[in-house]
mmCIF file of the N, C-alpha and C atoms, coordinates in Angstrom:
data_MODEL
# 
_entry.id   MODEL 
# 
loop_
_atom_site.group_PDB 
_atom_site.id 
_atom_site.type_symbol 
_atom_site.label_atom_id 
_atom_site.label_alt_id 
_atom_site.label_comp_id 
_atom_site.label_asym_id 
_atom_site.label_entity_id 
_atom_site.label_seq_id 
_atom_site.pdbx_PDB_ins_code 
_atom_site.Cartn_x 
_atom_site.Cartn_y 
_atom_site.Cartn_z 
_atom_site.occupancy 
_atom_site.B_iso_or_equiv 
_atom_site.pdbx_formal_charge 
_atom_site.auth_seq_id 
_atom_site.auth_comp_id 
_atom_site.auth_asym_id 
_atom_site.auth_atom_id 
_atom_site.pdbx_PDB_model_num 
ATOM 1   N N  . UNK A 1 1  ? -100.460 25.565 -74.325 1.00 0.00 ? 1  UNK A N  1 
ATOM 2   C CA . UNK A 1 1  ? -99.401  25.347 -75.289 1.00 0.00 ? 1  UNK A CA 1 
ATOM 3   C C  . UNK A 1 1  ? -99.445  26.487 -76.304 1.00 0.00 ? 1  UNK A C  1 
ATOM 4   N N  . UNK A 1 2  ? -98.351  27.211 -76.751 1.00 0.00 ? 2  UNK A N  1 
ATOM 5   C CA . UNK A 1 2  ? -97.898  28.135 -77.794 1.00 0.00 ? 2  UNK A CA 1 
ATOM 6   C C  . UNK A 1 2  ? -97.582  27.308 -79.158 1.00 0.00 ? 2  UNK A C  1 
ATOM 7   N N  . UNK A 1 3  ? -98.022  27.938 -80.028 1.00 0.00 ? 3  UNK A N  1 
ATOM 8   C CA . UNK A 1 3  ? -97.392  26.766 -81.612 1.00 0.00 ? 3  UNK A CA 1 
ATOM 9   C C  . UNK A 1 3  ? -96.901  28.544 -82.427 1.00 0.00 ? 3  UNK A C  1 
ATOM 10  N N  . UNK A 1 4  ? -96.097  28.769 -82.427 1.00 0.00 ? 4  UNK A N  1 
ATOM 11  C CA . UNK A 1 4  ? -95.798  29.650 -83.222 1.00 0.00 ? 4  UNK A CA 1 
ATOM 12  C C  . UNK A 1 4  ? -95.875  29.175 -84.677 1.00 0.00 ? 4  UNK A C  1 
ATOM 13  N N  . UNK A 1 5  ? -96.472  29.756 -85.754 1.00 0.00 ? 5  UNK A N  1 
ATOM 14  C CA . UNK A 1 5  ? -96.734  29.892 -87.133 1.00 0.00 ? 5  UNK A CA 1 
ATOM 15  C C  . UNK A 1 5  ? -96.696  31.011 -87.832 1.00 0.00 ? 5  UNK A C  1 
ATOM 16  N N  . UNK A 1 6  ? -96.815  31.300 -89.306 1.00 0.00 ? 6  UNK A N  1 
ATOM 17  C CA . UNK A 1 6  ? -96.952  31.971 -89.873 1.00 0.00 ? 6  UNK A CA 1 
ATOM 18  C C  . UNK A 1 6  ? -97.940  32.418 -91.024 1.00 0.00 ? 6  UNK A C  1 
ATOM 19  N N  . UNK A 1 7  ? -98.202  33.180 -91.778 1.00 0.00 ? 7  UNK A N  1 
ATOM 20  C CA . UNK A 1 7  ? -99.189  33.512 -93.181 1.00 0.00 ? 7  UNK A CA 1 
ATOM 21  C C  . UNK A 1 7  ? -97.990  33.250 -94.021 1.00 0.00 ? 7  UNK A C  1 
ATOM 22  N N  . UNK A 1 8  ? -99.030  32.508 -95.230 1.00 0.00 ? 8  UNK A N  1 
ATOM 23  C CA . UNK A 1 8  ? -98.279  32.085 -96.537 1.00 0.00 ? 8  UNK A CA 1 
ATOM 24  C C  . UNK A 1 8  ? -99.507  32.218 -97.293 1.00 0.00 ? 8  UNK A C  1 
ATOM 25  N N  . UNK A 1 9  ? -99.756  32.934 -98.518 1.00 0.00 ? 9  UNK A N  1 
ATOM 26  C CA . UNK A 1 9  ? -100.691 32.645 -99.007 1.00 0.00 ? 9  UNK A CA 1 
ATOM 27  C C  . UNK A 1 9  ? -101.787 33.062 -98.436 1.00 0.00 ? 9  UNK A C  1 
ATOM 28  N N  . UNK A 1 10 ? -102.084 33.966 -97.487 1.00 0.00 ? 10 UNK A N  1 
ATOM 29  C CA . UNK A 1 10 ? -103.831 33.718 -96.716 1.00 0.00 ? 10 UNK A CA 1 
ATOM 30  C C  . UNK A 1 10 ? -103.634 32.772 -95.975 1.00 0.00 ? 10 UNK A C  1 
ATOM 31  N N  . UNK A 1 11 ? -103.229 31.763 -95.412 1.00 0.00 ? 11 UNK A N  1 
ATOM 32  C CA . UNK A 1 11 ? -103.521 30.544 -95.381 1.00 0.00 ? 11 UNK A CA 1 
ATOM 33  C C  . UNK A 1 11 ? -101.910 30.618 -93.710 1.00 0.00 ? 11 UNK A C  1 
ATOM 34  N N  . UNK A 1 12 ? -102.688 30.015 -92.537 1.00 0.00 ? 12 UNK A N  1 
ATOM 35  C CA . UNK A 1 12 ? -101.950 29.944 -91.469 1.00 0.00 ? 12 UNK A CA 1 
ATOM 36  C C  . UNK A 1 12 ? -101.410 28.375 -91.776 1.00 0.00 ? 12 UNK A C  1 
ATOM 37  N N  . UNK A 1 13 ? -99.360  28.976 -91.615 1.00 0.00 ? 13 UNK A N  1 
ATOM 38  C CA . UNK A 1 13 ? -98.947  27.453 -91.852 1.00 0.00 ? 13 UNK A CA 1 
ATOM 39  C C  . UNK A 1 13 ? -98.468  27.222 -90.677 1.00 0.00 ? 13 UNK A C  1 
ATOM 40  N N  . UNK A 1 14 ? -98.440  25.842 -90.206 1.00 0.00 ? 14 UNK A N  1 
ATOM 41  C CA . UNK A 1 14 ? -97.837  25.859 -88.741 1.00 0.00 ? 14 UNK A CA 1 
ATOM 42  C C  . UNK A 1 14 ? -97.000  24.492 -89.365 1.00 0.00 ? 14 UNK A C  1 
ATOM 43  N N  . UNK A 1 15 ? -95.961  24.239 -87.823 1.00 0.00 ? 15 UNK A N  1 
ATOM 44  C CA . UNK A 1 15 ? -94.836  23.648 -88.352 1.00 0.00 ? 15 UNK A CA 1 
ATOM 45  C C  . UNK A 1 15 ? -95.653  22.188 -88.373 1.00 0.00 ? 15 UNK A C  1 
ATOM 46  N N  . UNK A 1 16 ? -94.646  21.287 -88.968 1.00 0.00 ? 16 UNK A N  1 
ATOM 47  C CA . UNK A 1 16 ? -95.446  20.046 -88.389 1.00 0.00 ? 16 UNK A CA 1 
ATOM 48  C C  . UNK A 1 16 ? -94.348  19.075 -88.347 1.00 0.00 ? 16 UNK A C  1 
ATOM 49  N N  . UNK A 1 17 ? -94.145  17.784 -88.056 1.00 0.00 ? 17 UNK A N  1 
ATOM 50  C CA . UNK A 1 17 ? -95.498  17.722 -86.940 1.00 0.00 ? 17 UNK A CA 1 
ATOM 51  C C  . UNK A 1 17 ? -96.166  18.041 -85.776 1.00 0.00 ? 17 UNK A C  1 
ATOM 52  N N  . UNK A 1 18 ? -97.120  18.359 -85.600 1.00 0.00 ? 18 UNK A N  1 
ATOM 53  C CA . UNK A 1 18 ? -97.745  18.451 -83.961 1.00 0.00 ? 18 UNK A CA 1 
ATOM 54  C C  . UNK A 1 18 ? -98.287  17.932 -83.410 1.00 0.00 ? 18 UNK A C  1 
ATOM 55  N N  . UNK A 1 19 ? -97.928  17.937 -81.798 1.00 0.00 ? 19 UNK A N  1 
ATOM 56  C CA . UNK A 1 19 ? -98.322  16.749 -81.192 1.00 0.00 ? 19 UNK A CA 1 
ATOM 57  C C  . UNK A 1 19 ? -99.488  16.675 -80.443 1.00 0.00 ? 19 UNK A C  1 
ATOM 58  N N  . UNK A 1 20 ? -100.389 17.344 -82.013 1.00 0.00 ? 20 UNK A N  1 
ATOM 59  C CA . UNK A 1 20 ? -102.030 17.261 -81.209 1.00 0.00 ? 20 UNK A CA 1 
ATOM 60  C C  . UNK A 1 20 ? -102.527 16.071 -82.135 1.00 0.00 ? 20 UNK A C  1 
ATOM 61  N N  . UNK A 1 21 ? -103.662 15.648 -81.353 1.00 0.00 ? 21 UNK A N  1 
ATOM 62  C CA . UNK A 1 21 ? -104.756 14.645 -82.344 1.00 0.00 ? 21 UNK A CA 1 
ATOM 63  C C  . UNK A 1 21 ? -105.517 15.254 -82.885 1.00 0.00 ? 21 UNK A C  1 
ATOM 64  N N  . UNK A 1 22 ? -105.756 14.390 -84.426 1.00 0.00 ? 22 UNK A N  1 
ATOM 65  C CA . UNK A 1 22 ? -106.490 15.212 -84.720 1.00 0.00 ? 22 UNK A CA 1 
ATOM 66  C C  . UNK A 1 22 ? -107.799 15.477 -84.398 1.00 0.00 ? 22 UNK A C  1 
ATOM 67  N N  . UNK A 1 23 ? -108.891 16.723 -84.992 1.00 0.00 ? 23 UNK A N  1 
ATOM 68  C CA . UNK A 1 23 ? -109.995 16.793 -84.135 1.00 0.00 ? 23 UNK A CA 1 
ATOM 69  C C  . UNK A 1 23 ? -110.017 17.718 -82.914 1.00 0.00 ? 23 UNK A C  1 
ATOM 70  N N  . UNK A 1 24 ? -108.481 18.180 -82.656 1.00 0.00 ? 24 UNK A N  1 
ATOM 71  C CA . UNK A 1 24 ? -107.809 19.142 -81.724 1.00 0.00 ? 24 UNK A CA 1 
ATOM 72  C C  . UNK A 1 24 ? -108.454 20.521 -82.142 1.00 0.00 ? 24 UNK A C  1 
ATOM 73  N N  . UNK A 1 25 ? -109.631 21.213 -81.044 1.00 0.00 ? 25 UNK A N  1 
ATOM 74  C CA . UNK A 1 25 ? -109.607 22.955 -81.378 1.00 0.00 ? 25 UNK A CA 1 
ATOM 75  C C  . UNK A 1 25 ? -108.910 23.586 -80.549 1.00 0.00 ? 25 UNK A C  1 
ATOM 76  N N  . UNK A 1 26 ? -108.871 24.211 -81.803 1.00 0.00 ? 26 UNK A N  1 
ATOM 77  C CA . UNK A 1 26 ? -107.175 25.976 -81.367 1.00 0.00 ? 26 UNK A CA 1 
ATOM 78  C C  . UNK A 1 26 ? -107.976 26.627 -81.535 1.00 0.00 ? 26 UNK A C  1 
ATOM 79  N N  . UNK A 1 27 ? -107.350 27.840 -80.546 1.00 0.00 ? 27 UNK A N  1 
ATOM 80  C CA . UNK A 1 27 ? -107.662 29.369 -81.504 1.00 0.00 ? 27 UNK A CA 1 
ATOM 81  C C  . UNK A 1 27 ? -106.194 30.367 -82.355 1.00 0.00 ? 27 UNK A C  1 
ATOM 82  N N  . UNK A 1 28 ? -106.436 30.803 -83.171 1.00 0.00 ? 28 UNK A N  1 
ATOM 83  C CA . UNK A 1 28 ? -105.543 31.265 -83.784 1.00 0.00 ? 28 UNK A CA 1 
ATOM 84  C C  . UNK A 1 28 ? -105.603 33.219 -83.433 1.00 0.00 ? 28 UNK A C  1 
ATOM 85  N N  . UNK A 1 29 ? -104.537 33.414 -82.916 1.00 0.00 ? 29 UNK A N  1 
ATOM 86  C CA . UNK A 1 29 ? -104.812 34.890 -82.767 1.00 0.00 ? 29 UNK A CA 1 
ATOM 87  C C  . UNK A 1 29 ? -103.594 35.670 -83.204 1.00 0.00 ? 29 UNK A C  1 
ATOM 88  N N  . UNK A 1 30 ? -103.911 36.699 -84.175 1.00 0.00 ? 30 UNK A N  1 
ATOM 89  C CA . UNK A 1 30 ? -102.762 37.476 -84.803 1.00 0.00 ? 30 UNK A CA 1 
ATOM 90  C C  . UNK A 1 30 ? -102.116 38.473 -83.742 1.00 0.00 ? 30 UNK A C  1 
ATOM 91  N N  . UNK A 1 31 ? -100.918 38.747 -83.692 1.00 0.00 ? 31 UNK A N  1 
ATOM 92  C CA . UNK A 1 31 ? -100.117 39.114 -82.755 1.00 0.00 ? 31 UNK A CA 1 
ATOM 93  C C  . UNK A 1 31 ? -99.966  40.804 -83.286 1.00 0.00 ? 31 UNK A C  1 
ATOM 94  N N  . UNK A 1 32 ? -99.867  41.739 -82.133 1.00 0.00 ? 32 UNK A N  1 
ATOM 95  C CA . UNK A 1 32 ? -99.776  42.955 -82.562 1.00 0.00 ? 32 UNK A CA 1 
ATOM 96  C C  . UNK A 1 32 ? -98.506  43.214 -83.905 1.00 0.00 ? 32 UNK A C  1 
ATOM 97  N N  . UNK A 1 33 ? -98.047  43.893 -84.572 1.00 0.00 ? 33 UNK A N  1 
ATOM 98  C CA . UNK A 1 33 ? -96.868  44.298 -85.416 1.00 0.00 ? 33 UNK A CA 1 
ATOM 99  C C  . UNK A 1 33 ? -95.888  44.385 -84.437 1.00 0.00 ? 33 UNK A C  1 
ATOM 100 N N  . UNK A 1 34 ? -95.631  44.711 -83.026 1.00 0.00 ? 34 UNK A N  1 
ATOM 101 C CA . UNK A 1 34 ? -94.477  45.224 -82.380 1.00 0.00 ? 34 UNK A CA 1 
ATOM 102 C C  . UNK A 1 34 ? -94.345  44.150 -81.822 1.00 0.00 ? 34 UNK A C  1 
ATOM 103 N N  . UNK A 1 35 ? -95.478  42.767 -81.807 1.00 0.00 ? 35 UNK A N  1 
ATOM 104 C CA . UNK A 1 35 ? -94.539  41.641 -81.068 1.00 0.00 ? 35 UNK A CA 1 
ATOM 105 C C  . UNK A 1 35 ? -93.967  40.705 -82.121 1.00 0.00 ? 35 UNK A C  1 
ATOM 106 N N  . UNK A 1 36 ? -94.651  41.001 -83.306 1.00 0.00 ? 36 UNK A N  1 
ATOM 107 C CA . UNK A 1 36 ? -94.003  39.677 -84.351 1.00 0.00 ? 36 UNK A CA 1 
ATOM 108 C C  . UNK A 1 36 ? -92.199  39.651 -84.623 1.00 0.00 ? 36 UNK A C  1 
ATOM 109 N N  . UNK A 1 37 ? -91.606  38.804 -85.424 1.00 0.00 ? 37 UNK A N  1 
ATOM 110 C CA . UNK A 1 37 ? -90.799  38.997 -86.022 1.00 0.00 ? 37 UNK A CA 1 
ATOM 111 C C  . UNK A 1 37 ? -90.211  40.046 -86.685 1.00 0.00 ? 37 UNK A C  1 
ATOM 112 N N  . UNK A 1 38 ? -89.123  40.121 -86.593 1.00 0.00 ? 38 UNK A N  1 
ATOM 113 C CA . UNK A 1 38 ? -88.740  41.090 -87.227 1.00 0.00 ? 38 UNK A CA 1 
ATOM 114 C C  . UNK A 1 38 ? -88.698  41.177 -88.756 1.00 0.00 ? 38 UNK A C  1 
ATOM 115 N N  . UNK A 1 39 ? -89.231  41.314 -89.959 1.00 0.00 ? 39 UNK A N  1 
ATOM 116 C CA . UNK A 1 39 ? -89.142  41.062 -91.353 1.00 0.00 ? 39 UNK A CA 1 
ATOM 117 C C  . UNK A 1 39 ? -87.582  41.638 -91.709 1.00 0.00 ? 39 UNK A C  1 
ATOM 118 N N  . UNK A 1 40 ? -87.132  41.259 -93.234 1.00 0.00 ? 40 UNK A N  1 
ATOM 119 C CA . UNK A 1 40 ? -85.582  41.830 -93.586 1.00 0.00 ? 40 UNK A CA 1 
ATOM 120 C C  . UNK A 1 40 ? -86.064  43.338 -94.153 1.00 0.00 ? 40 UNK A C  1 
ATOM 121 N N  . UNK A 1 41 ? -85.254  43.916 -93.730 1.00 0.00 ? 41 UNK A N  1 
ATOM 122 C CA . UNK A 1 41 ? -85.419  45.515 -94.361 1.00 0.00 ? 41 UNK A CA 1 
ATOM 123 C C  . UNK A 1 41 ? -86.288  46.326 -93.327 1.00 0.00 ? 41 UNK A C  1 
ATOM 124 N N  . UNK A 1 42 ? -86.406  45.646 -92.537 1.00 0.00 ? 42 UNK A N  1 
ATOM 125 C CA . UNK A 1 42 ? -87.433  46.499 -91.374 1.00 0.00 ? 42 UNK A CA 1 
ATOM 126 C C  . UNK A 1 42 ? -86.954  47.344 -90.469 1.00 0.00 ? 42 UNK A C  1 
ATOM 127 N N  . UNK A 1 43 ? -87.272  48.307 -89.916 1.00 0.00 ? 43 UNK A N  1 
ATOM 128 C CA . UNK A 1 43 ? -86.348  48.927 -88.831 1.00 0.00 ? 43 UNK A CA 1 
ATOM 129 C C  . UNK A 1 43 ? -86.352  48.260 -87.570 1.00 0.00 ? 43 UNK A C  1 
ATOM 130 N N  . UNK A 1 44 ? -86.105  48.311 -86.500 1.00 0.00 ? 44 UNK A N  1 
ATOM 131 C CA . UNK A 1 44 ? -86.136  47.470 -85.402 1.00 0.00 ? 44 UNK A CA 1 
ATOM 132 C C  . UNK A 1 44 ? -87.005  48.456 -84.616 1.00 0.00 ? 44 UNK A C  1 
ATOM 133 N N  . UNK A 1 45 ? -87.710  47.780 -83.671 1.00 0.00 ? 45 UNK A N  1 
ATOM 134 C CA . UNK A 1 45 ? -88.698  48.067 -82.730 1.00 0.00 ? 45 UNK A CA 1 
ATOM 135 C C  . UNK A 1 45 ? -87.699  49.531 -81.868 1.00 0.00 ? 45 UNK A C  1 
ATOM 136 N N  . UNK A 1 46 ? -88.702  50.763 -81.875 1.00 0.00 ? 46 UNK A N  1 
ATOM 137 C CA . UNK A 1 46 ? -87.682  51.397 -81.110 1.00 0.00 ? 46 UNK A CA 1 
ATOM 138 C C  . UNK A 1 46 ? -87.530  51.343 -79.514 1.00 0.00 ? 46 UNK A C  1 
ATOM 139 N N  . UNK A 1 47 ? -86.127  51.598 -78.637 1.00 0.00 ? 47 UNK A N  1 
ATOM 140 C CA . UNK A 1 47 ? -86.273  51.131 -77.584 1.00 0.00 ? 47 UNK A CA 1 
ATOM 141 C C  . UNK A 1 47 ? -86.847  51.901 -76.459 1.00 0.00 ? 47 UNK A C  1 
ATOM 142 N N  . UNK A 1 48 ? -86.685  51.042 -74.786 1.00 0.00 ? 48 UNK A N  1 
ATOM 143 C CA . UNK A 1 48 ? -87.473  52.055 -74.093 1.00 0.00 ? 48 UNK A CA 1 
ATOM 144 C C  . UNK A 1 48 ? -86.844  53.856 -74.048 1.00 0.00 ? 48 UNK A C  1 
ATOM 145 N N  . UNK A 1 49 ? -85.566  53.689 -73.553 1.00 0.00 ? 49 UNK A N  1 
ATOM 146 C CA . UNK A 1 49 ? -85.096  54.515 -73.473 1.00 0.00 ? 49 UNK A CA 1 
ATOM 147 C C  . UNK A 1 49 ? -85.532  55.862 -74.916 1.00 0.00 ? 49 UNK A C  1 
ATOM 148 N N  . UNK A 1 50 ? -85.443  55.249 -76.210 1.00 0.00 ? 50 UNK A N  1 
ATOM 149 C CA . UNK A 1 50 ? -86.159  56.322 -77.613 1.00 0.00 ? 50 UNK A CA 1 
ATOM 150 C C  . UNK A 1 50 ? -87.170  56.524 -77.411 1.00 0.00 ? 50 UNK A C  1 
ATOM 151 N N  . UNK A 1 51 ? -87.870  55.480 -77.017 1.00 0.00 ? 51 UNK A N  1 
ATOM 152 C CA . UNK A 1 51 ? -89.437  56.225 -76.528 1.00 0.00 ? 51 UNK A CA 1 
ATOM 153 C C  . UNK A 1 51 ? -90.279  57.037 -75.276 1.00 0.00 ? 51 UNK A C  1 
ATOM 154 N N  . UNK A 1 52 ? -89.025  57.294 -74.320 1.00 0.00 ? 52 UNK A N  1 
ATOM 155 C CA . UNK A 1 52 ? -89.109  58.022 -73.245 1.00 0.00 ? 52 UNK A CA 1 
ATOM 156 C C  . UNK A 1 52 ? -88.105  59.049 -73.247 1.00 0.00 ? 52 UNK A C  1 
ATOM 157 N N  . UNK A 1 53 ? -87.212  59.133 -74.120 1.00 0.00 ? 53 UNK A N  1 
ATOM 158 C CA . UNK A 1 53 ? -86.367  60.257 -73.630 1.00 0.00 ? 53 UNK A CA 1 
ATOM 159 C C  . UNK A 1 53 ? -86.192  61.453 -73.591 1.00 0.00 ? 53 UNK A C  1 
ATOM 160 N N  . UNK A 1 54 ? -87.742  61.714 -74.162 1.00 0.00 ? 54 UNK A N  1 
ATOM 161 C CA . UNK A 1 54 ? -88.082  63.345 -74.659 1.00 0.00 ? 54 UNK A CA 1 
ATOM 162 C C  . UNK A 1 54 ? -88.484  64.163 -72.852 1.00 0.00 ? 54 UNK A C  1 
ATOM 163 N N  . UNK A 1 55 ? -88.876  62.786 -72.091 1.00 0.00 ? 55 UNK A N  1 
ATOM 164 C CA . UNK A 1 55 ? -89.465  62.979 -70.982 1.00 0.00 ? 55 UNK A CA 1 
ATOM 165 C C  . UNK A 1 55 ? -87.799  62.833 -69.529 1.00 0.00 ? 55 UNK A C  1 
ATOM 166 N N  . UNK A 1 56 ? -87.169  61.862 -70.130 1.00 0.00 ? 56 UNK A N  1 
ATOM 167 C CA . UNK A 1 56 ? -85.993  61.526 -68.511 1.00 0.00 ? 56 UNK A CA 1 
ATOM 168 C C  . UNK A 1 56 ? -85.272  63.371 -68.859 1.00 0.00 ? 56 UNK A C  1 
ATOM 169 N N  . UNK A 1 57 ? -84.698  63.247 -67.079 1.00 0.00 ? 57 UNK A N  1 
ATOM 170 C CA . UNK A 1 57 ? -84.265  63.964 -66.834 1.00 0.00 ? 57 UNK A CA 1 
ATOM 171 C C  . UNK A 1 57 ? -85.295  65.514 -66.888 1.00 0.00 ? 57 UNK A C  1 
ATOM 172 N N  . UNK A 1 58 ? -86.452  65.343 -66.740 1.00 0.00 ? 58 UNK A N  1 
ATOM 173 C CA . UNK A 1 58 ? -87.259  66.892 -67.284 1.00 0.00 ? 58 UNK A CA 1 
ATOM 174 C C  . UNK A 1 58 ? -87.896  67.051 -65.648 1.00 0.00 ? 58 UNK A C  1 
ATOM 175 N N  . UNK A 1 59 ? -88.304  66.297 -64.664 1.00 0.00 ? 59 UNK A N  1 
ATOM 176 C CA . UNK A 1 59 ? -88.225  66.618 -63.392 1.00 0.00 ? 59 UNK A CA 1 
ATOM 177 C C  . UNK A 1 59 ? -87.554  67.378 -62.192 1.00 0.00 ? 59 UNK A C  1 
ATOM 178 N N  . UNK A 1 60 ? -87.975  68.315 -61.567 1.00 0.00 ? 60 UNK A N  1 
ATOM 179 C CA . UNK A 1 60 ? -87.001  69.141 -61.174 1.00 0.00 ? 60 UNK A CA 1 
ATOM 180 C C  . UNK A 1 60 ? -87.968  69.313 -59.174 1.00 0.00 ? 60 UNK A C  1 
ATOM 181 N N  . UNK A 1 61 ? -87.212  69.547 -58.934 1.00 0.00 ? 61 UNK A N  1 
ATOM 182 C CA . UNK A 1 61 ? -87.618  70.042 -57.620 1.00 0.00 ? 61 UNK A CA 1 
ATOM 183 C C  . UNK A 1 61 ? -88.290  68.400 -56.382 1.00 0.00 ? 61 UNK A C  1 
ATOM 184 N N  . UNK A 1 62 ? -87.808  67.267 -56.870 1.00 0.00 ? 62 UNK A N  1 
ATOM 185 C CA . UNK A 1 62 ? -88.160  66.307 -56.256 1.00 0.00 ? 62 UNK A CA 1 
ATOM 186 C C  . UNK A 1 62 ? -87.324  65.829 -54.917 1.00 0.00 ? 62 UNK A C  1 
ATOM 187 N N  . UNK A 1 63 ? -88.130  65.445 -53.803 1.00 0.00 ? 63 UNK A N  1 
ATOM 188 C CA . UNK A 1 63 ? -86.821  64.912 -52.524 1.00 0.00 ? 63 UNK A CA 1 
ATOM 189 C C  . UNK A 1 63 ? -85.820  64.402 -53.071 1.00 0.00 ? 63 UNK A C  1 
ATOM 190 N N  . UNK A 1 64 ? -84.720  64.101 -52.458 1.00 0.00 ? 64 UNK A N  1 
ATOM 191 C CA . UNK A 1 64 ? -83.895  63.386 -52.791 1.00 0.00 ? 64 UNK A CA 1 
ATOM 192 C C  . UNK A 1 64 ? -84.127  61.703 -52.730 1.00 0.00 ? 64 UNK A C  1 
ATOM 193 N N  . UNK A 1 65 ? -85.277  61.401 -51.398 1.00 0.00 ? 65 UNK A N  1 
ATOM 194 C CA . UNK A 1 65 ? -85.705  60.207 -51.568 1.00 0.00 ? 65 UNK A CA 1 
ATOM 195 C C  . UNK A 1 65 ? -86.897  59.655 -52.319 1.00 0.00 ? 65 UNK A C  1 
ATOM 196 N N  . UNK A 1 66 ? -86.955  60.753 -53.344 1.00 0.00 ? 66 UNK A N  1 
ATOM 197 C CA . UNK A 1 66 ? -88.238  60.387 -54.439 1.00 0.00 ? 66 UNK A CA 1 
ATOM 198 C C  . UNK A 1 66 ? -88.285  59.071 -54.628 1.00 0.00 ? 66 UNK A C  1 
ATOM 199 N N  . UNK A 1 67 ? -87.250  58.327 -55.566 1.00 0.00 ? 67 UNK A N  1 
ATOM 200 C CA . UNK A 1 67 ? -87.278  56.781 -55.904 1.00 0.00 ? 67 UNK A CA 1 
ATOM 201 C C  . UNK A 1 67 ? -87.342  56.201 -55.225 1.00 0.00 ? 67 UNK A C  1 
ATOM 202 N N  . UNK A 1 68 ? -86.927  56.067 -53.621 1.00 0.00 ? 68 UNK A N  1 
ATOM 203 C CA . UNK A 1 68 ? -86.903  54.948 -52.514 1.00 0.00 ? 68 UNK A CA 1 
ATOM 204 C C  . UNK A 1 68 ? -88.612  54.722 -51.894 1.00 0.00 ? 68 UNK A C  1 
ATOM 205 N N  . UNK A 1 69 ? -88.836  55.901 -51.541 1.00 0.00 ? 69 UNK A N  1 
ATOM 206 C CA . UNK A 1 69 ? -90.563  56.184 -51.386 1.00 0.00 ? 69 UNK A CA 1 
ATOM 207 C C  . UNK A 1 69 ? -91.263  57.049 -51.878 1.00 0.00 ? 69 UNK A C  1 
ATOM 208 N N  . UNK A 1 70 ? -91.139  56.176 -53.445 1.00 0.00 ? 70 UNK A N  1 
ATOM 209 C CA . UNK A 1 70 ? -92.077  56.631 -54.221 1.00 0.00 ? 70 UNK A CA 1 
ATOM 210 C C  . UNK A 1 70 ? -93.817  56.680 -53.955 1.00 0.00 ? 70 UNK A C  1 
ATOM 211 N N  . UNK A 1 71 ? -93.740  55.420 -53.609 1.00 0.00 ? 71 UNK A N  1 
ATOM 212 C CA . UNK A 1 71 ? -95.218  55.026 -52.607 1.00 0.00 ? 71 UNK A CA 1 
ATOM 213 C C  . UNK A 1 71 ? -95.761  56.064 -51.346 1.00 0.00 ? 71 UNK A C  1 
ATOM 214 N N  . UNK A 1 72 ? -95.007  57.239 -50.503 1.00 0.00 ? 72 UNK A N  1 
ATOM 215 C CA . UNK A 1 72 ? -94.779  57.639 -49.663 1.00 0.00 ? 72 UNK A CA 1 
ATOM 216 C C  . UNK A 1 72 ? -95.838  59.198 -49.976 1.00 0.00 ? 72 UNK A C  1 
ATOM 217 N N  . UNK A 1 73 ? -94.970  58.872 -50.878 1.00 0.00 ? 73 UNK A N  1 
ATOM 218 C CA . UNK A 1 73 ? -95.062  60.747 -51.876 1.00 0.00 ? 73 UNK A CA 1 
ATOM 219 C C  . UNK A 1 73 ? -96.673  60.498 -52.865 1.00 0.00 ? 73 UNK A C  1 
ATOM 220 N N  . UNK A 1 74 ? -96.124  59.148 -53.433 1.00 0.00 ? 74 UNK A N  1 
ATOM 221 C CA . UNK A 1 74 ? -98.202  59.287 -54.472 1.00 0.00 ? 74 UNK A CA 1 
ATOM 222 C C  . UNK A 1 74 ? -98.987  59.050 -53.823 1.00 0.00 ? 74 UNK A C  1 
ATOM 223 N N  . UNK A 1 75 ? -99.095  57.738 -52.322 1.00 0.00 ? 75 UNK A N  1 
ATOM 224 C CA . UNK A 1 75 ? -100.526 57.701 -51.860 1.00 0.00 ? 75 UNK A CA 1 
ATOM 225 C C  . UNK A 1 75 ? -100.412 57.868 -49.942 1.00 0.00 ? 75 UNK A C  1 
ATOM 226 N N  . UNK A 1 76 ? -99.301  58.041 -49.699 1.00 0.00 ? 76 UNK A N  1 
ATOM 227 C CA . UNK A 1 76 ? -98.798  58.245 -48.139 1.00 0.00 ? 76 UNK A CA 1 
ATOM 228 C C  . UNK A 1 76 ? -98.495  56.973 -47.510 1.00 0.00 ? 76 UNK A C  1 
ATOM 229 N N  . UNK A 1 77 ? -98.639  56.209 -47.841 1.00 0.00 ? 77 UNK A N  1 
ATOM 230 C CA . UNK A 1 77 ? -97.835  55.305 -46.954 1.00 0.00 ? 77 UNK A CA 1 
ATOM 231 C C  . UNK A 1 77 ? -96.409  55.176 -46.400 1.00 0.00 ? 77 UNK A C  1 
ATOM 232 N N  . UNK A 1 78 ? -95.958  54.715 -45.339 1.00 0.00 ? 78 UNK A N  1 
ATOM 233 C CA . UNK A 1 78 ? -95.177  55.445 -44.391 1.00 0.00 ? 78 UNK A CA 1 
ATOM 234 C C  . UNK A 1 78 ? -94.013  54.710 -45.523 1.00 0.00 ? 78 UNK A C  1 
ATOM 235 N N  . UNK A 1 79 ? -92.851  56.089 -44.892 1.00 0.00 ? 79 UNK A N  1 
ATOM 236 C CA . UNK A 1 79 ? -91.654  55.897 -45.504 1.00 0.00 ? 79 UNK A CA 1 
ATOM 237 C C  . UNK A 1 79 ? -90.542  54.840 -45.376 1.00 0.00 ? 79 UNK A C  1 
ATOM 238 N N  . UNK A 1 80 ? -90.366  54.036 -46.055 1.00 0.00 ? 80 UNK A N  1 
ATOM 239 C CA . UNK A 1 80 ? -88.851  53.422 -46.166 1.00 0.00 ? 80 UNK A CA 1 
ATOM 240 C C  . UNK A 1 80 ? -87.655  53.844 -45.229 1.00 0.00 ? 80 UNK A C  1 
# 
């Protein structure tokens, strides 16, 4: 089970009610910055395409069936 919560204070608030008993152990684990919420005033996570595009299109001289057997070309297994 997932319980999404938040920090208030130091202090982890989770919603309630929940439908554990009490006496119930969790573990609580803080989530990287790029998976949380988005806060107001924040920029938005940048996307794949911004974070690869310094790289698409910079390949040159590849078969034409590069993408189909890709597998073919990195470790030899027979072609598609």
């Amino acid at each position: 089970m997932t319980i999404e919560a938040h920090i208030e204070n130091g202090q982890v608030v989770l919603p309630s009610p929940l439908p554990l008993p009490d006496g119930t152990r969790v573990t609580v684990a803080a989530l990287p910055a790029s998976r949380q919420g988005k806060q107001s005033g924040e920029e938005p996570a940048p996307t794949l395409h911004d974070r690869m595009k310094s790289v698409i299109g910079i390949a040159e001289g590849l078969p034409s069936d590069a993408s189909i057997n890709v597998d073919h070309y990195l470790y030899g297994h027979p072609k598609q």
